[in-house]
C-alpha positions as CSV (number, residue, x, y, z in Angstrom):
1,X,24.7,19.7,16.1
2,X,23.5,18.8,12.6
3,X,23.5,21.4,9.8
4,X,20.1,20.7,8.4
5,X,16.8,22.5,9.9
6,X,15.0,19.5,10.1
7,X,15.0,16.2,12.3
8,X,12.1,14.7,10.6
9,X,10.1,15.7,7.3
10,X,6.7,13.9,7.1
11,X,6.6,13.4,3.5
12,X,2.7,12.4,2.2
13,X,1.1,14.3,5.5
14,X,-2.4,14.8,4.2
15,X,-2.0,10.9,3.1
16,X,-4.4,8.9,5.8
17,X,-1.5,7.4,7.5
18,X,0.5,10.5,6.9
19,X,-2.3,13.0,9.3
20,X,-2.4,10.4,11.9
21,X,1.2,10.3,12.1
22,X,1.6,14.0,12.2
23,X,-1.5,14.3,14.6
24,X,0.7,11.8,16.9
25,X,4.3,14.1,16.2
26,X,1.9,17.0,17.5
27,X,0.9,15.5,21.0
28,X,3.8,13.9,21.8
29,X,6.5,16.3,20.8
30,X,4.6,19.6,19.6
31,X,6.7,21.4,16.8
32,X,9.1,23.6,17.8
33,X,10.6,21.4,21.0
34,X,12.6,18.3,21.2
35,X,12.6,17.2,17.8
36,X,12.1,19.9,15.0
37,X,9.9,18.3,12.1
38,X,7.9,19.5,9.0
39,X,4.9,18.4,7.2
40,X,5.6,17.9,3.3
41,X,3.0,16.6,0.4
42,X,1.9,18.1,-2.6
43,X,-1.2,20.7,-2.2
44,X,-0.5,23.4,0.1
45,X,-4.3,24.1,0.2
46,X,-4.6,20.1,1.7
47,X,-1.8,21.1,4.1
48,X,-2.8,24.1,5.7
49,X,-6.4,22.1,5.9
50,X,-4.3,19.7,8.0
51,X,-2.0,22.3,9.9
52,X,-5.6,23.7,11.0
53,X,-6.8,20.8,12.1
54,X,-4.2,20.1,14.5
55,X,-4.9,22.7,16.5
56,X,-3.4,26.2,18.2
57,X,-0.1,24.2,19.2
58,X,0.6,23.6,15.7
59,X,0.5,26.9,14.3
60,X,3.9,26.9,13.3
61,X,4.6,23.7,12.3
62,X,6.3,24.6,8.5
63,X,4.8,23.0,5.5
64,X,6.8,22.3,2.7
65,X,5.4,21.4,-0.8
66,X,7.1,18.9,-3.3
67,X,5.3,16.5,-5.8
68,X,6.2,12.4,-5.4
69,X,7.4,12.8,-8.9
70,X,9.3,16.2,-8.9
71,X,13.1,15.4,-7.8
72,X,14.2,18.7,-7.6
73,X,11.6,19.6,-5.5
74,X,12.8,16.4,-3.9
75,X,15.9,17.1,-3.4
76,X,15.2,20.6,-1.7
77,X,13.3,18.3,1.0
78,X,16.4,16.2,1.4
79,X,18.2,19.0,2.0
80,X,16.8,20.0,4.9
81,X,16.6,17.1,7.0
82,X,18.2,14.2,8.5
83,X,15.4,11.6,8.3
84,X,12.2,11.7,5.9
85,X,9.3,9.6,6.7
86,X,7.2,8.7,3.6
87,X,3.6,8.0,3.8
88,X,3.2,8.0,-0.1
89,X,1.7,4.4,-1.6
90,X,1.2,2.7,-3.2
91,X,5.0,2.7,-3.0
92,X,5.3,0.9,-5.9
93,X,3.5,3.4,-8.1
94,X,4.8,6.7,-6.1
95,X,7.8,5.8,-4.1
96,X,10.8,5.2,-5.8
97,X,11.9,9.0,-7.1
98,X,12.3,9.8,-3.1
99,X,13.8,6.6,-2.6
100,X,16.5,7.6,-5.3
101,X,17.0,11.3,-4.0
102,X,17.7,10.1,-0.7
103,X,20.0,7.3,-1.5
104,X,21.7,10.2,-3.8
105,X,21.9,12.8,-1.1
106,X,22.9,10.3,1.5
107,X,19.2,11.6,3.4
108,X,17.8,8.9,6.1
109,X,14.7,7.1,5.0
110,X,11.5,4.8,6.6
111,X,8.2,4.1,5.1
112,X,5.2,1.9,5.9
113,X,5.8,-0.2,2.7
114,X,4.4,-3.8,2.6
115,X,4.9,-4.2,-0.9
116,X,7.9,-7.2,-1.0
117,X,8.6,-6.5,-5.2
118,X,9.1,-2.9,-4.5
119,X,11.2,-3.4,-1.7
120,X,13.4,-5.9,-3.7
121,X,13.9,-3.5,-6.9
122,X,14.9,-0.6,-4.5
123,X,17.6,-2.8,-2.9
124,X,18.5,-4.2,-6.4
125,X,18.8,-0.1,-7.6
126,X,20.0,1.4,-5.0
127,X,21.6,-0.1,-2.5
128,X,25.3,0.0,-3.5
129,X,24.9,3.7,-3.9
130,X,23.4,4.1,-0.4
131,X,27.0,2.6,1.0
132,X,28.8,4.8,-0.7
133,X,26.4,7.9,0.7
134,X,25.8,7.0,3.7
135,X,21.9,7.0,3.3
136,X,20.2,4.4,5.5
137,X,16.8,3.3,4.1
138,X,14.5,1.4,6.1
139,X,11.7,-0.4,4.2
140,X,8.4,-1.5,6.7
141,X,8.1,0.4,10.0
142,X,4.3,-0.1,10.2
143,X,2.5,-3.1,11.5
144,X,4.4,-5.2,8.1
145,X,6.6,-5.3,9.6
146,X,7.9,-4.0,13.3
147,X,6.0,-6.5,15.6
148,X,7.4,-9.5,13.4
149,X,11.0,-8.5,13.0
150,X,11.8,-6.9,16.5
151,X,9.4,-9.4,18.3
152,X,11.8,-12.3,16.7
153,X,14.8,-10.3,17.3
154,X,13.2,-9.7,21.2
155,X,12.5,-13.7,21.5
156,X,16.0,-14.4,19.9
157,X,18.0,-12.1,22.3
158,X,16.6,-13.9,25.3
159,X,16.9,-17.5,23.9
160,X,21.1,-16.5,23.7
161,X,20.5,-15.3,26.9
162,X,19.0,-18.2,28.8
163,X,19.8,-20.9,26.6
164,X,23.2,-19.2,25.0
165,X,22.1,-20.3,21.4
166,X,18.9,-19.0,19.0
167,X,16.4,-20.7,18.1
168,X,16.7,-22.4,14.9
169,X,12.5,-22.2,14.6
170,X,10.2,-19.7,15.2
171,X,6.3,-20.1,14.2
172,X,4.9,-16.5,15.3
173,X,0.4,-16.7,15.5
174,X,-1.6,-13.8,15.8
175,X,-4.1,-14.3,18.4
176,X,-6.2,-11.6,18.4
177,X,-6.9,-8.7,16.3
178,X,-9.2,-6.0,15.4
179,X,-8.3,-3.4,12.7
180,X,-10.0,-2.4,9.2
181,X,-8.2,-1.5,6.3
182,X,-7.6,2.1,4.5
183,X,-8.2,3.0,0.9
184,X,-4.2,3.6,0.4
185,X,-3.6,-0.4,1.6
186,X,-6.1,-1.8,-0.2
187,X,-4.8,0.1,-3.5
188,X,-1.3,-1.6,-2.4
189,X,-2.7,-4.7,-2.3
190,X,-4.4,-4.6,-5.8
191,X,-1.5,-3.2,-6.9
192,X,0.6,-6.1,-6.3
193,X,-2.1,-9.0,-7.7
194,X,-2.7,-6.9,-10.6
195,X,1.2,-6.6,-11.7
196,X,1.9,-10.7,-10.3
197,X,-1.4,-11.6,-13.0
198,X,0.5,-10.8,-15.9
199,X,3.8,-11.2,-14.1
200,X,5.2,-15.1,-14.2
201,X,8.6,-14.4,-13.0
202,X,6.6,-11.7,-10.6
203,X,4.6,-14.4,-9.5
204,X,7.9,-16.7,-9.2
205,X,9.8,-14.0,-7.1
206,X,6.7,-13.4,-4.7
207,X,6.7,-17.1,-3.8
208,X,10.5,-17.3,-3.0
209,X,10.9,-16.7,0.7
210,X,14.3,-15.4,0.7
211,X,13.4,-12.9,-2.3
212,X,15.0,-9.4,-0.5
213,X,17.8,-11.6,1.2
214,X,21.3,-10.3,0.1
215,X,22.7,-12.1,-2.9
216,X,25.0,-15.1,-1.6
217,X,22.9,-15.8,1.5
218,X,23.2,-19.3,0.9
219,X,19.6,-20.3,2.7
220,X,18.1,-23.5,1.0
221,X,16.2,-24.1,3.8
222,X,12.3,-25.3,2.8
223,X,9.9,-22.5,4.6
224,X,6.3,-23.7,5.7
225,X,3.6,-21.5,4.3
226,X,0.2,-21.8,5.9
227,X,-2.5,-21.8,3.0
228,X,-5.3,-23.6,4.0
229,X,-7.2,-24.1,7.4
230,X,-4.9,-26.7,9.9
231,X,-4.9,-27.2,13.3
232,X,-2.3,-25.6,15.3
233,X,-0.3,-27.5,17.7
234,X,1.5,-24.8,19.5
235,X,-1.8,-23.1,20.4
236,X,-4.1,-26.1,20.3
237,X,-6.3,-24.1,17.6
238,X,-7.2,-24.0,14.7
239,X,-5.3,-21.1,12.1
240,X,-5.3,-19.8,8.8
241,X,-3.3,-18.1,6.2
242,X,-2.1,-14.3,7.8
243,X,-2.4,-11.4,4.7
244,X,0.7,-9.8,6.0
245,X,3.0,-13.0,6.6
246,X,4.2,-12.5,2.3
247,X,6.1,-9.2,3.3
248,X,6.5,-10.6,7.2
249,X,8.7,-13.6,6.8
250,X,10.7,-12.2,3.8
251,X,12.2,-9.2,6.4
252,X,12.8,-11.6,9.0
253,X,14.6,-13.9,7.0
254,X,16.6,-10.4,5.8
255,X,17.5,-9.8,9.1
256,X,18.7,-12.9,9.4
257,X,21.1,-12.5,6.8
258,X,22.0,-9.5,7.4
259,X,23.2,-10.4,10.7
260,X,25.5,-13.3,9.7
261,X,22.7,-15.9,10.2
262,X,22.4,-14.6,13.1
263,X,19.3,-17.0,13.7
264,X,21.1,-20.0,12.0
265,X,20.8,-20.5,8.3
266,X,18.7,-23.6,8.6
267,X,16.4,-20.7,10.5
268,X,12.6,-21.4,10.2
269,X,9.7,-19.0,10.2
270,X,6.1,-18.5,9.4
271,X,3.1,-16.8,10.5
272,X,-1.1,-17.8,10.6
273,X,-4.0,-16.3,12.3
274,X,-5.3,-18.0,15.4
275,X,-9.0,-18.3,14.6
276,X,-9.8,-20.9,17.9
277,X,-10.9,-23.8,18.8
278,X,-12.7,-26.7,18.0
279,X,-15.9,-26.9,15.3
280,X,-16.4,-22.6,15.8
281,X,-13.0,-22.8,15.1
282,X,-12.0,-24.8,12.3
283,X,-15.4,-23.1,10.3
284,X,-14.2,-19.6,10.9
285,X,-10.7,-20.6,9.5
286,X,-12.5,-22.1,6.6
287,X,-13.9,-19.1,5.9
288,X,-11.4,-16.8,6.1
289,X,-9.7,-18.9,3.5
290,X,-12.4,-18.8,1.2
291,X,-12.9,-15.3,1.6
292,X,-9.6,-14.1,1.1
293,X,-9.3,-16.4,-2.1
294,X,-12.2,-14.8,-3.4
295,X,-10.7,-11.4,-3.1
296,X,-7.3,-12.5,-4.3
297,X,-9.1,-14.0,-7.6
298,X,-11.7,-10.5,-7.8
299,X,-8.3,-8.9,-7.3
300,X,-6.5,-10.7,-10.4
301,X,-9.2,-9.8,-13.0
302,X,-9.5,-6.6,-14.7
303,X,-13.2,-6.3,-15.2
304,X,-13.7,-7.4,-11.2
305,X,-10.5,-5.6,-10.0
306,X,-11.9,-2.4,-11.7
307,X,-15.5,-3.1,-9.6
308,X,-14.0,-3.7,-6.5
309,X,-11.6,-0.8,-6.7
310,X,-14.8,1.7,-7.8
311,X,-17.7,0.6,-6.0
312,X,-17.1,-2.1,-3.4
313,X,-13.6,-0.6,-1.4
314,X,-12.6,2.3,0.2
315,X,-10.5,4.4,-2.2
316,X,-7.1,6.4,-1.1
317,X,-7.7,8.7,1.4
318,X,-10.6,7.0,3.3
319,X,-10.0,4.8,6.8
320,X,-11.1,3.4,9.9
321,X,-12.5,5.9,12.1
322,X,-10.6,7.5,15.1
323,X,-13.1,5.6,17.7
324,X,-12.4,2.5,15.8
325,X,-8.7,3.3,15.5
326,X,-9.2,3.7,19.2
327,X,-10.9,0.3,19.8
328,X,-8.5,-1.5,17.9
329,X,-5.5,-3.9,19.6
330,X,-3.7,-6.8,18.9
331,X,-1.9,-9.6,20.4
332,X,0.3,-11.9,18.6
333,X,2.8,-14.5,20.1
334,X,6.2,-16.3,19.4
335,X,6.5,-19.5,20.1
336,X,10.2,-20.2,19.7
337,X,12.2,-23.9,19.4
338,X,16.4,-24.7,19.8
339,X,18.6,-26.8,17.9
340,X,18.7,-28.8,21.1
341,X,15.4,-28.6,22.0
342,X,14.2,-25.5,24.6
343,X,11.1,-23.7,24.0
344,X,10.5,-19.7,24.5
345,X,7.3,-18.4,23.9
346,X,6.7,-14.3,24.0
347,X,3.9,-11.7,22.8
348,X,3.7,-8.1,20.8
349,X,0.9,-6.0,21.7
350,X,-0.2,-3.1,20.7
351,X,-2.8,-0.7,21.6
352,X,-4.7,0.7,18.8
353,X,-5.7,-0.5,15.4
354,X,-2.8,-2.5,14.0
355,X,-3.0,-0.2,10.4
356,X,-3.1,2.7,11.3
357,X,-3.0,3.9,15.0
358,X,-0.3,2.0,15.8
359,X,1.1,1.9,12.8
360,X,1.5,5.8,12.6
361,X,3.3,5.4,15.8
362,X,5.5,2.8,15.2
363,X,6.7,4.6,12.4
364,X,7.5,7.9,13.7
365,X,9.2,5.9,16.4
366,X,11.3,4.4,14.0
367,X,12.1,8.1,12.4
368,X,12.9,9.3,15.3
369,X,15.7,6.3,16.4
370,X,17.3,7.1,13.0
371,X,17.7,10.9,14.2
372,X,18.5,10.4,17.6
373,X,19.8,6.8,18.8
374,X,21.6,5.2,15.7
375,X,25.0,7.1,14.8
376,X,26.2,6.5,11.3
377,X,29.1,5.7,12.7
378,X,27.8,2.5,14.0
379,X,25.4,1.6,11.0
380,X,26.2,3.1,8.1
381,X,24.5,3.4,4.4
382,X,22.2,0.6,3.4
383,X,19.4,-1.1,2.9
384,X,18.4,-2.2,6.8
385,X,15.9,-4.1,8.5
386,X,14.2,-2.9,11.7
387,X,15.9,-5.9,13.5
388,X,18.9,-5.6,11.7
389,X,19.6,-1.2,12.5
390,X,17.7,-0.8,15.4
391,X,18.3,-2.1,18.9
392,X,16.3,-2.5,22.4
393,X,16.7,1.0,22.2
394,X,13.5,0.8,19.9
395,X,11.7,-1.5,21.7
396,X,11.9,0.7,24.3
397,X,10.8,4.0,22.5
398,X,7.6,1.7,21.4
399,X,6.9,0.4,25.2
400,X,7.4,4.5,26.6
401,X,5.8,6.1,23.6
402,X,3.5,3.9,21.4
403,X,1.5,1.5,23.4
404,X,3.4,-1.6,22.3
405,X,4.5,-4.0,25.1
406,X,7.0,-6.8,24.0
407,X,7.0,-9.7,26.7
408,X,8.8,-12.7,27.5
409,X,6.3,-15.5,28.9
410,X,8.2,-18.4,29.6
């Protein structure tokens, strides 16, 4: 039996991610079952408000206070528990003293990150240390990026399967999808474009698809990037740039490496959004692209970033609604291609809004296999992907427990 109280500490529970995930902990497992967990953030007034809210069952769920700043208090956190989840973003601004105390304390990690230049100076930092520790630190359990990753990795295990080889190509299109952002992604997201405006070698970095690849990975291969509106010949419609594809395709390419190429190292991958077919579909790609650059290019500028972020967004904190959180979904397919030419399509869906619902699911999911189904043993300390740590075993935690299906069509 482990020696720390704690399977899980929820670290940023009264963060809008962070009371959906513990709201999820509470129906599925209660408190004081299965799997003993904790609620963590910094007021103790905000997490009694939350402890309240969940109702009579979670009466004794422990709160634990500690600032994203405070190591010490940090530390005390780490010290109890085999895995903290971290709901705190923008990581890039809040994230990294955790990082740091787990990776010293040898303390399981997972966040929702989407932020690709974070992600890239923690492995830089810290990853040598989390060897030696034993800490294993899991960047990107939400939405960016479980359904990419382990829907590759889901494709890729049957093409060696059927075919006995991977395929070399793999061009993944969301189909459908209907989800709003939160305050807390939208401040990531600003984050980033306001740090890559004054940033060349930031800008340089975010533009290099094998940017959190280990060093030596010897990839050259050229990566297609969808930017404008094109017509899809997979799907027979038209497409458009996907926001998430930037952090996407860089952890699939990661878990490439990190598995010995184990999808080939002339490996191709890129994401779009499916926007349909014909003239409807070619103008609502159009737009799409213009609207998205004319946030990116608000985003870039002080004097518009500082309206948008004020007046025009929802700030930290704020979110979809649980009815729309409820009426969410998506539906996003593989559509996969071998050296010697056989084909494998397959589909991720999930059941809620892609953000936040299911996000808050998929990463207590992902907690929970670091607890329970991945021994040290057999993956030690490191910087790991989803693909790369995890197995079906996960996959099949998200099919029982979190409303994803992951399906092989043809």
């Amino acid at each position: 039996m482990p020696s720390q109280k704690f399977d899980l500490i929820v670290f940023g529970a009264t963060s809008f991610v962070g009371e959906i995930l513990c709201r999820y902990l509470v129906s599925e497992y209660g408190v004081d079952g299965q799997v003993r967990w904790a609620a963590a953030g910094r007021s103790r007034e905000k997490l009694e408000k939350l402890r309240s809210s969940l109702g009579s069952e979670a009466d004794q769920l422990e709160l634990l206070t500690a600032d994203a700043g405070d190591e010490s208090a940090l530390k005390k956190l780490c010290d109890q528990t085999r895995v903290i989840i971290s709901t705190v973003g923008p990581y890039a601004l809040h994230g990294e003293p955790l990082v740091r105390v787990c990776v010293t304390t040898g303390t399981d990690y997972c966040d929702l990150a989407g932020e690709v230049q974070w992600v890239r100076r923690m492995i830089s930092r810290y990853e040598d240390t989390a060897r030696e520790t034993g800490a294993r630190i899991v960047h990107c359990c939400g939405f960016d990026s479980i359904p990419s990753d382990m829907g590759v990795w889901h494709l890729q295990q049957a093409a060696q399967s059927r075919f006995g080889e991977s395929c070399d190509t793999v061009r993944m299109r969301v189909k459908a999808m209907r989800g709003s952002a939160s305050g807390g992604t939208i401040a990531s997201i600003l984050n980033i474009t306001k740090e890559a405006a004054g940033n060349p070698e930031l800008r340089k970095e975010l533009s290099n698809p094998y940017s959190i690849c280990p060093a030596g990975h010897g990839f050259d291969t050229r990566q297609y990037n969808v930017t404008t509106p094109e017509f899809d010949s997979e799907s027979r419609q038209w497409a458009a740039p996907f926001i998430m594809a930037g952090i996407n395709t860089r952890v699939v390419h990661r878990s490439n490496a990190l598995g010995g190429n184990a999808y080939g190292k002339a490996f191709r991958y890129d994401e779009s959004m499916l926007m349909g077919k014909g003239t409807k579909g070619r103008l609502r790609a159009t737009g799409l692209v213009l609207g998205l650059g004319a946030f990116l290019a608000g985003a870039a500028v002080k004097p518009t970033r500082w309206l948008m972020k004020n007046y025009l967004l929802p700030k930290p904190g704020e979110g979809p609604s649980p009815e729309a959180q409820k009426n969410g979904f998506y539906d996003i397919r593989f559509f996969g291609k071998t050296a010697s030419g056989e084909r494998l399509r397959s589909k991720v869906t999930g059941d809620l809004d892609p953000g936040y619902g299911s996000t808050s699911k998929m990463l207590a999911q992902s907690g929970l296999s670091l607890a329970f189904d991945v021994d040290k043993s057999q993956k030690g300390g490191g910087f790991w992907t989803t693909a790369t740590i995890f197995d079906q075993r996960l996959i099949d935690r998200l099919e029982k427990n979190a409303g994803l299906t992951f399906t092989i069509l043809d």
